[in-house]
C-alpha angles and dihedrals in degrees: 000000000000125000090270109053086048087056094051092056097039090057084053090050088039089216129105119218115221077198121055098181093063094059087046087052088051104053083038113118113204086240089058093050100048095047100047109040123198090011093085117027091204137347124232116265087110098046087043085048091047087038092060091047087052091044095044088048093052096042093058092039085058090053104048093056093040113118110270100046085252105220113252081254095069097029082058084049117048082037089059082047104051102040096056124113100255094062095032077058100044082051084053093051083048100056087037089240092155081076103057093041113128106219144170122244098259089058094038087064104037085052103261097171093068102047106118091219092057095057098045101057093044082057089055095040087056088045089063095033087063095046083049088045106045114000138261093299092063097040091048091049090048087050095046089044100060098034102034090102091041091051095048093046096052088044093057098034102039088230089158092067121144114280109175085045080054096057098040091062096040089056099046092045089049103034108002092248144114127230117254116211125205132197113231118165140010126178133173144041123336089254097041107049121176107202129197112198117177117190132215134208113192090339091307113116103218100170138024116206137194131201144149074237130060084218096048089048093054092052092053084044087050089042077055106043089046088053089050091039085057087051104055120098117271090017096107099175142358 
């Protein structure tokens, strides 16, 4: 990645690293940095795992001193919400981070730099790179800056609602039943766990989910099994 092209990104991040390395180890994918020795001196699993305490600390931080004194429920909550990988990845869309990725030829071709998991572990690797790079200050700015519409938007439309608490009521109103959920599926390091959770009403599976917790996995399976529940013919509303 030449001087250029680091520039480009850190105008988007509105942020200049004093260490360059740290912002290439961050957008570094393991498969980058196997296949190609001596270019990368580490990829970027440990940043991405620094860069999810820092986010999760801010985040919270943000809350707590939000108008309204939130109660620690709904501060759990919109903070489970925001931090998933579908919205770290949607803030990665959004910097155009899937053009600056550094990865190796397997994931280049099986479109690496639109996974969603991807992207969302090289936003949180920037995330830490910063707080390494310039302290808690920069790295909070550069948090706030890019959620601040998102947070405000979940806060005002309770978009972080219960979803498997949802569901639980919906099926034993309609069928008198509860959902049963499965684990099917788990990859990746031991600190960077990737879940798949389908759930089934009656035998019947109505939502797949996926999560770096199998928790967080069953609520997307639930989201999903309440959208095709809506869908289904005499189910009017849910």
């Amino acid at each position: 990645m030449d001087e250029k092209t680091i520039k480009e990104l850190e105008d988007i991040l509105g942020y200049s690293f004093r260490e360059k390395r740290l912002l290439l180890n961050a957008l570094t994918h393991r498969s980058f940095y196997h296949e190609n020795p001596g270019v990368a001196d580490d990829y970027n699993e440990r940043l991405e795992f620094l860069g999810d305490a820092v986010l999760g600390f801010v985040i919270v931080e943000h809350l707590y001193m939000a108008e309204g004194c939130l109660s620690e429920s709904i501060m759990a909550k919109a903070k489970s919400y925001l931090v998933k990988e579908s919205v770290l990845s949607e803030i990665a869309s959004s910097l155009s981070l899937g053009k600056f990725l550094r990865l190796g030829k397997g994931e280049e071709t099986t479109g690496g730099r639109r996974k969603k998991s991807l992207l969302a572990d090289a936003t949180e690797a920037l995330f830490g790179a910063v707080y390494l790079d310039g302290g808690y200050d920069n790295a909070r700015r550069l948090i706030l800056r890019v959620f601040q519409d998102r947070i405000r938007i979940v806060l005002a439309s309770g978009a972080f609602h219960d979803f498997k608490t949802e569901l639980q009521e919906k099926t034993q109103m309609l069928f008198n039943s509860i959902p049963e959920y499965r684990l099917v599926g788990q990859e990746g390091a031991e600190h960077n766990k990737r879940f798949t959770v389908d759930v089934y009403i009656e035998g019947e599976k109505l939502g797949t989910g996926f999560g770096r917790s199998k928790k967080e996995a069953e609520t997307h399976a639930a989201e999903e099994a309440l959208a095709n529940l809506q869908g289904k013919e005499g189910v009017k509303s849910i």
